[in-house]
Residue frames relative to the residue before (quaternion, step in Angstrom):
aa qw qx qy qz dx dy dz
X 1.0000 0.0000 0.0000 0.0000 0.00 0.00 0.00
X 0.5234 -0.5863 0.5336 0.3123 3.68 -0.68 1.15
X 0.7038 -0.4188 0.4980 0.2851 3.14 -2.10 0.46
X 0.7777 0.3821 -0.2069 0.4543 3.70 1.06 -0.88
X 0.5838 0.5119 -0.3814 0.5017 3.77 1.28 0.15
X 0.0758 0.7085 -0.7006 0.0374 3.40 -1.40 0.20
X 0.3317 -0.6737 0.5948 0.2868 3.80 -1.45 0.28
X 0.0699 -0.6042 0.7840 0.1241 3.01 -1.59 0.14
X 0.6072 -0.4880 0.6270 0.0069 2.97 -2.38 1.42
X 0.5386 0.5770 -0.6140 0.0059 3.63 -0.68 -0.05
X 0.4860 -0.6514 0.5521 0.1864 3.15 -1.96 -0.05
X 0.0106 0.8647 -0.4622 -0.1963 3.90 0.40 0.49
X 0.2769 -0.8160 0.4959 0.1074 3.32 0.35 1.73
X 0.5785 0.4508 -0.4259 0.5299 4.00 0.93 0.73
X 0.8216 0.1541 -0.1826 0.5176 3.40 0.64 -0.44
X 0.8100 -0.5198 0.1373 0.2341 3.54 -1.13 0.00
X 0.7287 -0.2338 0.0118 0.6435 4.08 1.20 1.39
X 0.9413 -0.2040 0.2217 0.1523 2.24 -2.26 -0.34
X 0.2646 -0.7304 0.6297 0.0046 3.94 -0.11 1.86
X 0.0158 0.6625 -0.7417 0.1036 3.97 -0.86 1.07
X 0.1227 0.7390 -0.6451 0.1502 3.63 -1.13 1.26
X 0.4978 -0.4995 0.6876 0.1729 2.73 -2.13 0.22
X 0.1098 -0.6943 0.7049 0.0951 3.64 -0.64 0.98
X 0.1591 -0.5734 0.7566 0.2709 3.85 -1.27 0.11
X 0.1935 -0.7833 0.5897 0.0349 3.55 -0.95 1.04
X 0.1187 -0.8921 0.3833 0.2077 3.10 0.13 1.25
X 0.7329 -0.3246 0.2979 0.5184 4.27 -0.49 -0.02
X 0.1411 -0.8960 0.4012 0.1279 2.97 -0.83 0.87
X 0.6258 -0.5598 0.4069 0.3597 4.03 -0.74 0.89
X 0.4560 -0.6968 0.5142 0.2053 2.95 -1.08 1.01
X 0.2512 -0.7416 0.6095 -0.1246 3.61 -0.35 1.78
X 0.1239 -0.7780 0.5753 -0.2199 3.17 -0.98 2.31
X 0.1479 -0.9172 0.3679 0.0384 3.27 0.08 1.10
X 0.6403 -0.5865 0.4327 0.2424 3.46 -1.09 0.76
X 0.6660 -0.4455 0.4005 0.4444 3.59 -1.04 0.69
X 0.7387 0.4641 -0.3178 0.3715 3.73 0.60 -1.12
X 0.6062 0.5496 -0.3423 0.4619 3.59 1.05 -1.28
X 0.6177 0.5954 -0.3973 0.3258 3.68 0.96 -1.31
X 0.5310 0.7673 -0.1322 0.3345 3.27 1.32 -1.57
X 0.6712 0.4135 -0.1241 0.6026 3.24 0.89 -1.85
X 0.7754 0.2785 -0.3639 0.4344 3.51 -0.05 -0.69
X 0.6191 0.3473 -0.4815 0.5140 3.98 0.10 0.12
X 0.4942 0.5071 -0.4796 0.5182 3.74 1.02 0.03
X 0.6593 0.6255 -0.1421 0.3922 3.37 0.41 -1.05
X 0.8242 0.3014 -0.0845 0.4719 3.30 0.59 -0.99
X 0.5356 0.4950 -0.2552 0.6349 3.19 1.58 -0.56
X 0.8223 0.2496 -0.2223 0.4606 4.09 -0.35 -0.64
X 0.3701 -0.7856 0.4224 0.2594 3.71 -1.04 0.77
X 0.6834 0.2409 -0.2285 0.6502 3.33 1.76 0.23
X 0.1428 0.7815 -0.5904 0.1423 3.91 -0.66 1.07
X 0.0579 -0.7886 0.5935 0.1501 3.01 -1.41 0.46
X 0.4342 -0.6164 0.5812 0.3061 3.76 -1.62 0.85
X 0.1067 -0.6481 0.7229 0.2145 3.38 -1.36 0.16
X 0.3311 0.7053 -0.6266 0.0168 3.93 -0.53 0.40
X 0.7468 -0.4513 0.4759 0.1105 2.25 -2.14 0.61
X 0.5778 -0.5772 0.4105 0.4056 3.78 -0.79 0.12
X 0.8836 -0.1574 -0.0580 0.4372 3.33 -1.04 1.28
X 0.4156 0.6058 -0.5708 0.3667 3.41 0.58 2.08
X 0.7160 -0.5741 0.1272 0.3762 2.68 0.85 1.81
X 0.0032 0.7955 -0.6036 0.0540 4.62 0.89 0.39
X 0.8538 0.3206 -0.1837 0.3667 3.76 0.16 -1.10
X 0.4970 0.4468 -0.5070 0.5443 3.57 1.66 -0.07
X 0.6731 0.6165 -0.2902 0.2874 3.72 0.82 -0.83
X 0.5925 0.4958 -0.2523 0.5827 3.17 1.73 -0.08
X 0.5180 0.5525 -0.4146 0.5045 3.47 0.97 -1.07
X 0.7349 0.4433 -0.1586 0.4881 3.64 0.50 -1.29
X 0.5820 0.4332 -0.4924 0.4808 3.70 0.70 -0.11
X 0.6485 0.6336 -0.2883 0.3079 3.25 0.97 -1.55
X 0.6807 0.5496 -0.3694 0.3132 3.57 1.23 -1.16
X 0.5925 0.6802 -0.1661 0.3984 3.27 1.66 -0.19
X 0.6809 0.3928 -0.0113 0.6181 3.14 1.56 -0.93
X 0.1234 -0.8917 0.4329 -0.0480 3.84 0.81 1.24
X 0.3635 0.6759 -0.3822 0.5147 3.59 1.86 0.16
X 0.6220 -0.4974 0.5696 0.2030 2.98 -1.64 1.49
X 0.0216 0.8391 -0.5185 0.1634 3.72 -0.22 1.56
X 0.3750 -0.6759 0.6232 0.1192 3.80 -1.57 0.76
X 0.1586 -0.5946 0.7571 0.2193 3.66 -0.76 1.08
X 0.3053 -0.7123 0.6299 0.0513 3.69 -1.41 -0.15
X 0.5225 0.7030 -0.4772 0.0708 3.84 -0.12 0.28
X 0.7373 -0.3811 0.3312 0.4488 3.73 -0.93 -0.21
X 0.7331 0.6069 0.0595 0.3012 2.99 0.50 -2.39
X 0.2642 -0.8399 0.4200 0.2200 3.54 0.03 0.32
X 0.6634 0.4836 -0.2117 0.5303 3.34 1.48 -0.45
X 0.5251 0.2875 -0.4988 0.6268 3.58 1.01 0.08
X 0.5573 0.4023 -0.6624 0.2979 4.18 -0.03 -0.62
X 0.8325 0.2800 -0.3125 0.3619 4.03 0.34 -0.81
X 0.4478 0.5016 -0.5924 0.4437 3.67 0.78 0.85
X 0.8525 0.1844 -0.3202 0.3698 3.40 0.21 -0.60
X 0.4845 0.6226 -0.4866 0.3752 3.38 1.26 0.58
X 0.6673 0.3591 -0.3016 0.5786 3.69 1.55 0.38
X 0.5836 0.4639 -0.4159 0.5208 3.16 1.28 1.06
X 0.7855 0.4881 -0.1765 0.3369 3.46 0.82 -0.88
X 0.0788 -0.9311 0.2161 0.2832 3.55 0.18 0.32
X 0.8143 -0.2614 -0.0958 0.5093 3.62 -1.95 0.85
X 0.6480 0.4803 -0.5378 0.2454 4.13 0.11 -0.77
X 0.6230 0.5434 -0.2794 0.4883 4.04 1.59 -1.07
X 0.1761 -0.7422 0.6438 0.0599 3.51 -0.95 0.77
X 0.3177 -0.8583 0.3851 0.1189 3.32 -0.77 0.96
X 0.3543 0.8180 -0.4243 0.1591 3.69 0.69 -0.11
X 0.5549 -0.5921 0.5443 0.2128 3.43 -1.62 0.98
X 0.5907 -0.5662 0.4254 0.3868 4.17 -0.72 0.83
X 0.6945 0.4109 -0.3361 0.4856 3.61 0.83 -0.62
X 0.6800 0.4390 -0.4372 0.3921 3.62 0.95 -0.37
X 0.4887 0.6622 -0.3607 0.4387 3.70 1.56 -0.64
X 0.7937 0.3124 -0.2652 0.4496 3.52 0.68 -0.85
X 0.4120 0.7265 -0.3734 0.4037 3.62 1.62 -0.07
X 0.8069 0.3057 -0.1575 0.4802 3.30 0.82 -1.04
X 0.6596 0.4797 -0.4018 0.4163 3.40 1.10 0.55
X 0.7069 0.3317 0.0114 0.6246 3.30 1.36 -1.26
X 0.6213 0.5894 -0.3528 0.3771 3.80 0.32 -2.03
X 0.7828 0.4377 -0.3644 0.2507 3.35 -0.09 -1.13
X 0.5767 0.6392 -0.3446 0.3742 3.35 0.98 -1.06
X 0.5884 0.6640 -0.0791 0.4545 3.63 1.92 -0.94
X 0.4984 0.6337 -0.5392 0.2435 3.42 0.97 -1.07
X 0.6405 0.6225 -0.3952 0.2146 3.29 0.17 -1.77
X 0.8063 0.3363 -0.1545 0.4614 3.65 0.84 -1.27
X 0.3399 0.6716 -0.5614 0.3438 4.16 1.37 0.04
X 0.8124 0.1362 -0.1732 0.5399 4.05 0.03 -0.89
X 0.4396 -0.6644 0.5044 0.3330 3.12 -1.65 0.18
X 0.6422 -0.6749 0.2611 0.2528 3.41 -0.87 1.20
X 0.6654 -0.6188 0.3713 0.1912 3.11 -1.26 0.89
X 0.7244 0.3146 -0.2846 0.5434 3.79 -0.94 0.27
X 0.9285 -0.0182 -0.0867 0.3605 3.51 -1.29 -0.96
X 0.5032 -0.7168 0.3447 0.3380 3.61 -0.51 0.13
X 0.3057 0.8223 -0.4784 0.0389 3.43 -0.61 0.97
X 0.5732 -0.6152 0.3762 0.3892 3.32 -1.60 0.97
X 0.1965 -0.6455 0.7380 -0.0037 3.24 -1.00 1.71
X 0.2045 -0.7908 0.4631 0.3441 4.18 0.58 -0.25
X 0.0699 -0.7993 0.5788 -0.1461 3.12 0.25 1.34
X 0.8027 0.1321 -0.0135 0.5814 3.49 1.11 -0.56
X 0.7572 -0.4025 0.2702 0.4377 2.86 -1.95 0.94
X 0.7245 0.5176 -0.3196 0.3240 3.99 0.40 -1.17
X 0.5812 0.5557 -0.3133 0.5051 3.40 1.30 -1.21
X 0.6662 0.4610 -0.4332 0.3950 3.79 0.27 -0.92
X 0.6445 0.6143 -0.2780 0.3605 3.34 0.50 -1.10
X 0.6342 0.4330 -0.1973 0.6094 3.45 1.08 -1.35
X 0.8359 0.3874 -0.2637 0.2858 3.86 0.29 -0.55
X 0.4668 0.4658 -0.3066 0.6864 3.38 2.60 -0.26
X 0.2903 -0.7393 0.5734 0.2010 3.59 1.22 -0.06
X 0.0170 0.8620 -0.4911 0.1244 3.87 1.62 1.35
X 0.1914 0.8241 -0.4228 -0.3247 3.55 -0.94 -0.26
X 0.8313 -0.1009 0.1120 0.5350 3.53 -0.59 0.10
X 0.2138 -0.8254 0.4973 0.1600 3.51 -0.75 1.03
X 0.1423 -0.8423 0.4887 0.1776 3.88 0.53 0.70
X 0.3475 -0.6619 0.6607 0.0681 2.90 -1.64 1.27
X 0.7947 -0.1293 0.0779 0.5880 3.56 0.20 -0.57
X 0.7932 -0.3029 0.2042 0.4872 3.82 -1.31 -0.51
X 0.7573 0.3333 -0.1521 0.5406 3.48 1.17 -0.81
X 0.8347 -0.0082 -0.2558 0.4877 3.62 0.32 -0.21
X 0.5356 -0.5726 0.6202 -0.0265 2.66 -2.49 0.35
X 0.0717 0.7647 -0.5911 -0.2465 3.22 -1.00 -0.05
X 0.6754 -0.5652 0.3034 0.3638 3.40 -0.91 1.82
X 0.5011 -0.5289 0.6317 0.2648 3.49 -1.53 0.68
X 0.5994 0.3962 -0.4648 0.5174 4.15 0.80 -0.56
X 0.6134 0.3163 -0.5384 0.4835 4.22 0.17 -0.70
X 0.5848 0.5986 -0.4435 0.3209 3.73 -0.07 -0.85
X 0.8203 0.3903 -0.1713 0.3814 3.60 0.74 -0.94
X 0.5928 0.4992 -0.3388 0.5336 2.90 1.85 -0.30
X 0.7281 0.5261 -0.2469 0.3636 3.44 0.84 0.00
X 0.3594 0.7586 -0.2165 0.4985 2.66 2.41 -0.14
X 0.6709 0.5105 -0.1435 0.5184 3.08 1.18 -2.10
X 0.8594 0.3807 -0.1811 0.2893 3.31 0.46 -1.23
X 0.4622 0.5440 -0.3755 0.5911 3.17 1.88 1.12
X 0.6558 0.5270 -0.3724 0.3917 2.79 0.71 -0.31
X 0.4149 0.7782 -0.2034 0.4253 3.43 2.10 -1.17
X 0.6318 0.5969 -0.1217 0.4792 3.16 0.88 -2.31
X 0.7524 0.3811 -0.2952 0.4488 3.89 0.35 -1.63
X 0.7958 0.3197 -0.3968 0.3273 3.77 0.81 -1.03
X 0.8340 0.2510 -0.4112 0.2689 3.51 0.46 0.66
X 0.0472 -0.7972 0.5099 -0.3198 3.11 1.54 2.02
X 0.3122 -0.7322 0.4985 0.3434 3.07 -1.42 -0.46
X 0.3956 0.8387 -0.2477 0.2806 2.64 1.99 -0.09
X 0.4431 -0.7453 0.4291 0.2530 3.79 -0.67 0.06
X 0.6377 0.3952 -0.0995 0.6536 3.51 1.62 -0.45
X 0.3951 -0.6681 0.5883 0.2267 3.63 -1.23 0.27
X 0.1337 0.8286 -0.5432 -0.0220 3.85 0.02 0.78
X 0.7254 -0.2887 0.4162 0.4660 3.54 -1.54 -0.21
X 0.8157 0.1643 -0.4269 0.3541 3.75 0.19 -0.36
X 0.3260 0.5997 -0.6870 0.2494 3.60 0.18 1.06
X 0.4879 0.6223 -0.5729 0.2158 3.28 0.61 -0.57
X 0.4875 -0.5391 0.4962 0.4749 3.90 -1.03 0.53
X 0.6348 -0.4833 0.5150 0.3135 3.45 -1.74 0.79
X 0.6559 0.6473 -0.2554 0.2926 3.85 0.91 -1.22
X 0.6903 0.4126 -0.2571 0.5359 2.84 1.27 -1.20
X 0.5101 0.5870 -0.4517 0.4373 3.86 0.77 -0.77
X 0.7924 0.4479 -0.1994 0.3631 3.33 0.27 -0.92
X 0.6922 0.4412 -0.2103 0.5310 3.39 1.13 -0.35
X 0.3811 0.6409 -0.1717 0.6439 3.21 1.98 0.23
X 0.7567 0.4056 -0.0610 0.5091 3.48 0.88 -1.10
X 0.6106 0.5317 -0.2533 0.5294 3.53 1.09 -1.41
X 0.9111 0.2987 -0.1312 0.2520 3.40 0.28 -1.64
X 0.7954 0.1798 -0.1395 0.5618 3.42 1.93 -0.23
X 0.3027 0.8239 -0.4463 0.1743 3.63 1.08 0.41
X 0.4576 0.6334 -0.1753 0.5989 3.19 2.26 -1.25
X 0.8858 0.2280 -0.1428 0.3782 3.57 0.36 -0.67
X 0.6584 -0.5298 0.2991 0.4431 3.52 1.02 1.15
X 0.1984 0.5842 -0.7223 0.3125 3.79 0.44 1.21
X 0.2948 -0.5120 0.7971 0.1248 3.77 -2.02 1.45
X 0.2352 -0.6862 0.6758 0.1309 4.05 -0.48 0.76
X 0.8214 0.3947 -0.3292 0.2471 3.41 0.42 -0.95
X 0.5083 0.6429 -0.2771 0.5014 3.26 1.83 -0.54
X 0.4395 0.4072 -0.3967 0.6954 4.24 1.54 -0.96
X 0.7122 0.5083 -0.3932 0.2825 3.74 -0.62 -0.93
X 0.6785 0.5830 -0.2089 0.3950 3.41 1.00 -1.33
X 0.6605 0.5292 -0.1370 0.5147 2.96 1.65 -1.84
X 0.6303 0.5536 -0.2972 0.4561 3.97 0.73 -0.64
X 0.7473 0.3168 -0.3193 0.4890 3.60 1.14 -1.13
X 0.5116 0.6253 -0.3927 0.4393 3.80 1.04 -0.27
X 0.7502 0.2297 -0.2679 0.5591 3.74 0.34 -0.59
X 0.4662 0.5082 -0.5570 0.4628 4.32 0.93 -0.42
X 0.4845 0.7142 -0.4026 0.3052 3.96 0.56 -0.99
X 0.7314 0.5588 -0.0281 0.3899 2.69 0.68 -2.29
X 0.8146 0.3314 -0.2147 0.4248 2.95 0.60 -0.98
X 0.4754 0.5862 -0.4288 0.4964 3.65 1.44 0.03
X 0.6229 0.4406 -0.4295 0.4831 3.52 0.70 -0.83
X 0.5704 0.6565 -0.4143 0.2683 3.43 0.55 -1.22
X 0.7107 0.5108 -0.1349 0.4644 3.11 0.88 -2.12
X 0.6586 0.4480 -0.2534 0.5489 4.03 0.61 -0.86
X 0.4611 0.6608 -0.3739 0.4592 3.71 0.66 -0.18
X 0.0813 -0.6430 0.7491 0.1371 4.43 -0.73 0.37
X 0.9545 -0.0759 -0.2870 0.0292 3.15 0.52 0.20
X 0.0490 0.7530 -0.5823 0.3025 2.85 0.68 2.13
X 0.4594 -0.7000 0.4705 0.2784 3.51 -1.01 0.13
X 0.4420 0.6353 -0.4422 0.4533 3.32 1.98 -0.14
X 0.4132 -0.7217 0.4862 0.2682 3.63 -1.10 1.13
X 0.4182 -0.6092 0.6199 0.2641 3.41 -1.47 0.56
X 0.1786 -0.6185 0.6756 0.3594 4.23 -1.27 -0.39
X 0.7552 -0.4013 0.3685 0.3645 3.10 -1.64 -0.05
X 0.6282 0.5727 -0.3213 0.4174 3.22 1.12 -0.63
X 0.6513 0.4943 -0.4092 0.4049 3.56 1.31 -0.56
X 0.7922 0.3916 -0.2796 0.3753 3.85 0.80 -0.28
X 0.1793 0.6102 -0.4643 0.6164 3.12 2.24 0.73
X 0.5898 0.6821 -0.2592 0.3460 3.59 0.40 -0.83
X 0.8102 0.3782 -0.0542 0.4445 2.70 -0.06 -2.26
X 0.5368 0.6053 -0.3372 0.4815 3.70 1.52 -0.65
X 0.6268 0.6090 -0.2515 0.4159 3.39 0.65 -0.98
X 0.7465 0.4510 -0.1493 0.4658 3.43 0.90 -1.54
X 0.5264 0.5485 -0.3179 0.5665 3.68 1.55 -0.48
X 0.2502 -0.8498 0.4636 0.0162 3.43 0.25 -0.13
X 0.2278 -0.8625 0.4502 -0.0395 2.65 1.32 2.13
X 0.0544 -0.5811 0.8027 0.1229 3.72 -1.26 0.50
X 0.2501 -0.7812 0.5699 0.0499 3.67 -0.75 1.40
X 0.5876 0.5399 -0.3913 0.4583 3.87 1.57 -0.21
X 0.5497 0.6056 -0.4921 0.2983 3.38 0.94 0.84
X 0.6949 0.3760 -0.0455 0.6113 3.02 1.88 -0.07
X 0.8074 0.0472 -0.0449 0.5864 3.38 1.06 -0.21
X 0.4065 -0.6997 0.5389 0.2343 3.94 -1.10 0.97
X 0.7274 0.3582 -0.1624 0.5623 3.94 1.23 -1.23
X 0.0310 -0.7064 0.6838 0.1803 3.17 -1.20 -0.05
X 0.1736 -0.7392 0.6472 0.0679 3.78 -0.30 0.78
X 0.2422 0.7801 -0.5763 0.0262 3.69 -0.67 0.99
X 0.4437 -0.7448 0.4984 0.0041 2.91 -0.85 1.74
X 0.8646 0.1166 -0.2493 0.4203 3.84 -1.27 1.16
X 0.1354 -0.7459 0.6366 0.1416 3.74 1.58 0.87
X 0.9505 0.2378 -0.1779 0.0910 3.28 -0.75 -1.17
X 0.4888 0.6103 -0.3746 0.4983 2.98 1.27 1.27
X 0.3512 0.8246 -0.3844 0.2214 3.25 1.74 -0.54
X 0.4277 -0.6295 0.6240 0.1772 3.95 -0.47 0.53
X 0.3999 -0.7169 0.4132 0.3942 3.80 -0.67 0.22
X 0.5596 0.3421 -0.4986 0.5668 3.84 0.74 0.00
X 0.5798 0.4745 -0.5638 0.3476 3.64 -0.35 0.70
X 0.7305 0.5230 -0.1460 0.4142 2.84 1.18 -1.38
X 0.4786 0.5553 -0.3632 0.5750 3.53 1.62 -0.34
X 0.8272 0.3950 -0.2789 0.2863 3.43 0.20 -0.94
X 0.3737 0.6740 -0.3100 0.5568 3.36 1.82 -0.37
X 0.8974 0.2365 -0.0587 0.3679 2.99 -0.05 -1.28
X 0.5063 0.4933 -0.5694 0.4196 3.11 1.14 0.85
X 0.6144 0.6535 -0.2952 0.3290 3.34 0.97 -0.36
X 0.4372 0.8378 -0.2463 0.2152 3.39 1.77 -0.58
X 0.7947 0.2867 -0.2096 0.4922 3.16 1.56 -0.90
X 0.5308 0.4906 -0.3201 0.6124 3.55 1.77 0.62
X 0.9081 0.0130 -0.1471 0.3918 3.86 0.65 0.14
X 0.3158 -0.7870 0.3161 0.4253 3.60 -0.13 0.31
X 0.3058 -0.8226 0.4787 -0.0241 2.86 -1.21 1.18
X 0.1571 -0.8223 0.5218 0.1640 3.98 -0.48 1.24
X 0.0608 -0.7863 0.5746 0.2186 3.50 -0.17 0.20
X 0.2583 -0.7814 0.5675 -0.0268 3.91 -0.71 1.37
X 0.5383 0.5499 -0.5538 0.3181 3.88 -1.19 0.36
X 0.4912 -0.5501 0.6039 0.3022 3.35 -2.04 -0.32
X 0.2971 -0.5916 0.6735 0.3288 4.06 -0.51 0.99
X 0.7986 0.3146 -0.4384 0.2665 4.15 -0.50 -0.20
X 0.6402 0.4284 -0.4936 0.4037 3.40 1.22 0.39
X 0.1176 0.8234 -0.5292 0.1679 3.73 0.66 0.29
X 0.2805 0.8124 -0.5107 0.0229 3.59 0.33 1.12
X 0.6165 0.5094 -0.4067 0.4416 4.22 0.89 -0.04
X 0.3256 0.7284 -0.5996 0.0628 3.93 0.80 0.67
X 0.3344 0.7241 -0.4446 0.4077 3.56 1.51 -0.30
X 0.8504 0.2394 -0.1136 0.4545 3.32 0.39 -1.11
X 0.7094 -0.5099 0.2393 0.4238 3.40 0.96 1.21
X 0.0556 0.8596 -0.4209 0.2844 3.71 0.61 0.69
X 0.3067 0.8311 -0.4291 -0.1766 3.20 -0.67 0.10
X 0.6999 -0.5888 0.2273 0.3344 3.71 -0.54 0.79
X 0.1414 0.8213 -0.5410 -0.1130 3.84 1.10 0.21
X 0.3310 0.8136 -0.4148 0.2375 3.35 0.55 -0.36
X 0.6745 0.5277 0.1318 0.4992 2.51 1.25 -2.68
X 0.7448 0.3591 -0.1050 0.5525 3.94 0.74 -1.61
X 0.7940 0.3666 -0.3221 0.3625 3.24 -0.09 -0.81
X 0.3406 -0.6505 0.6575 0.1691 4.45 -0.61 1.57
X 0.5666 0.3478 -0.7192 0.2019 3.18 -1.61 1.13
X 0.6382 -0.6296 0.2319 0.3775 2.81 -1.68 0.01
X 0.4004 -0.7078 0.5467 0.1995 3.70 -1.23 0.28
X 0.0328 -0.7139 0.6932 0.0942 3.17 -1.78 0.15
X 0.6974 -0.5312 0.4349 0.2057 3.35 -1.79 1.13
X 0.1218 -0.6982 0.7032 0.0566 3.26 -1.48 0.88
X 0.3611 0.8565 -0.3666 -0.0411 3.72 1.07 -0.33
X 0.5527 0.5453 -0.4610 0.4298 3.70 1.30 -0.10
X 0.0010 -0.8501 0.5153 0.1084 3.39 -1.24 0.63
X 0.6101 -0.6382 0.4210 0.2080 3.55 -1.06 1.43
X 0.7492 0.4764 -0.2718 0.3713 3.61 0.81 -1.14
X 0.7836 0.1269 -0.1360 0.5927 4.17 1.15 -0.36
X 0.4868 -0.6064 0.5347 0.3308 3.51 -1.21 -0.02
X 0.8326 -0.3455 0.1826 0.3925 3.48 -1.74 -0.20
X 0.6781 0.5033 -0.3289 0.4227 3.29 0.61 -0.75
X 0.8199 0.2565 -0.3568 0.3669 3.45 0.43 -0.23
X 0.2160 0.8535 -0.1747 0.4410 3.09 2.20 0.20
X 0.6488 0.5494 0.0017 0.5265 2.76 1.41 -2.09
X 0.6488 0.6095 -0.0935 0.4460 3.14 1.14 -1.45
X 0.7100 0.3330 -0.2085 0.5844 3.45 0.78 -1.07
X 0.6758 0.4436 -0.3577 0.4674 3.82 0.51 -0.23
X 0.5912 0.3609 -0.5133 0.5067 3.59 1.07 0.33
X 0.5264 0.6430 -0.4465 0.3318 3.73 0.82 -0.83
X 0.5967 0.4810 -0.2436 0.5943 3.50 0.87 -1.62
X 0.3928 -0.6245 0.6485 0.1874 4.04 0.08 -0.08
X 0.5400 -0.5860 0.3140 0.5162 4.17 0.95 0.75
X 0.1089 0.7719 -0.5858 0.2214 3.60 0.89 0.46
X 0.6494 0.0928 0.1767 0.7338 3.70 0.86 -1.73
X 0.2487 -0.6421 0.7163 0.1132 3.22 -1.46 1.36
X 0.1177 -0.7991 0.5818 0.0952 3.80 -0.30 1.13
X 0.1466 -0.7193 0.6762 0.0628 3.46 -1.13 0.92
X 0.4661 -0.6719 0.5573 0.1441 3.17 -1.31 1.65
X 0.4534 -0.5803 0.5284 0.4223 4.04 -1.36 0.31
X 0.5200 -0.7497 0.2940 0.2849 3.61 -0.68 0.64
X 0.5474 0.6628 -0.2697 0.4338 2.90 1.95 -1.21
X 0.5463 0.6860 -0.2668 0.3998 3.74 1.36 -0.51
């Protein structure tokens, strides 16, 4: 493979596995950095745990490319997103592997999975993929609250599923009663607390069949389907040691991390050095169980605060939003 090729790994956790390419990497511009970037990277290179704070579009992945040129060690980039893993896999060079967390756990665990990621072709069957399917495949029924009401065996199953959801991107090691989502508890509470609802007996019942349906899902051979998130999981629970392969880990959008990312990351912490990169005020996937390393995780940090993508005035603008949290500096040429 030429000086100007490299592969990239990804997983397109929307569509159907494991994406293996050729990148042509074309030459790269000569990339001058800013008192701060300088900063970060002798931060970087010097501490075995660090974190970046930047700012939108002050340049994070040239700032790695450029840490990296420093750090000649068999290295992990790290991001959510499949399309940054192959931008900066045509930026970084051959010692930095680029790969999305779902493609990392793909090649340890995922594959063994593929078979069960979509639901099969031709005849119809109940893979429970949904709240209705579970119900129909635990063969659930109605959870009675008093003489007159109920709560449907389809909500029941959707809350089933969506515990199970909750546990695979836990950090936990066990499936327990508080995965259930908080939403549904509450909407549980609001609508029947007045009318002789036993939570602990619905609770009991929700983690007993979520169970089930993990085994189901972890099973090659059930026909019930697994998601990407469940062999994200199973990775997690294996207790990858990533310093058997790599000295750096370079993770990219801290403050989106999910908590089984963050578990696995951070087991590595005291076997590889690790940079942890992003902006704690864009944090936008906490809905989906996120969590803010940025924000949690104590070491030291360094500023990104000049940005390339607007000038001062809105610069200006975004440092009042943030309340001087972050003094943002606009690009002048802007």
């Amino acid at each position: 493979m030429s000086q100007f090729n490299k592969k990239v790994f990804t997983v397109d956790t929307k569509g159907a596995g494991v994406d293996t390419e050729v990148v042509v990497v074309k030459p790269k511009t000569v990339f001058t950095p800013t008192p701060e970037q300088e900063a970060a990277k002798d931060l970087a290179v010097q501490e075995d745990i660090c974190k970046i704070q930047a700012c939108s579009g002050s340049g994070k992945t040239s700032l790695l490319v450029y840490i990296s040129s420093f750090i000649k060690k068999p290295s992990l980039y790290m991001t959510f997103n499949v399309t940054m893993a192959r931008e900066a896999a045509e930026k970084f060079g051959d010692h930095v592997t680029c790969m999305t967390t779902h493609s990392l756990a793909h090649r340890k665990v995922g594959k063994g999975y593929s078979h069960k990621i979509n639901r099969p072709q031709g005849r119809y069957v109940n893979v429970a993929l949904t709240g209705n399917e579970v119900a129909r495949f635990f063969r659930l029924p109605d959870f009675e609250i008093n003489e007159d009401e109920s709560i449907s065996k389809n909500l029941l199953g959707l809350v089933i599923k969506d515990t199970v959801g909750c546990f695979e991107v836990s950090a936990e090691d066990s499936l327990q009663v508080e995965h259930i989502p908080y939403h549904h508890v509450k909407s549980f509470k609001d609508k029947y607390s007045d009318k002789g609802l036993d939570l602990r007996k619905l609770n009991k019942l929700i983690k007993r069949f979520a169970l089930k349906l993990w085994e189901e899902r972890t099973d090659k051979y059930s026909e019930v389907c697994c998601t990407h998130n469940t062999y994200l999981k199973l990775y997690q629970l294996s207790n990858p040691d990533l310093s058997k392969e790599y000295e750096v880990i370079y993770l990219d959008e801290a403050q989106d991390l999910n908590s089984v990312t963050r578990s696995i990351v951070l087991a590595q912490t005291d076997k590889c050095k690790v940079i942890f990169v992003g902006d704690k005020f864009q944090q936008i996937y906490a809905w989906n169980g996120s969590v803010n390393a940025l924000q949690s995780i104590q070491c030291k940090s360094a500023p990104l605060s000049k940005s390339f993508r607007f000038g001062n005035k809105i610069a200006e603008l975004a440092t009042m939003i943030l309340e001087g949290q972050m003094v943002v500096e606009g690009f002048e040429k802007i």
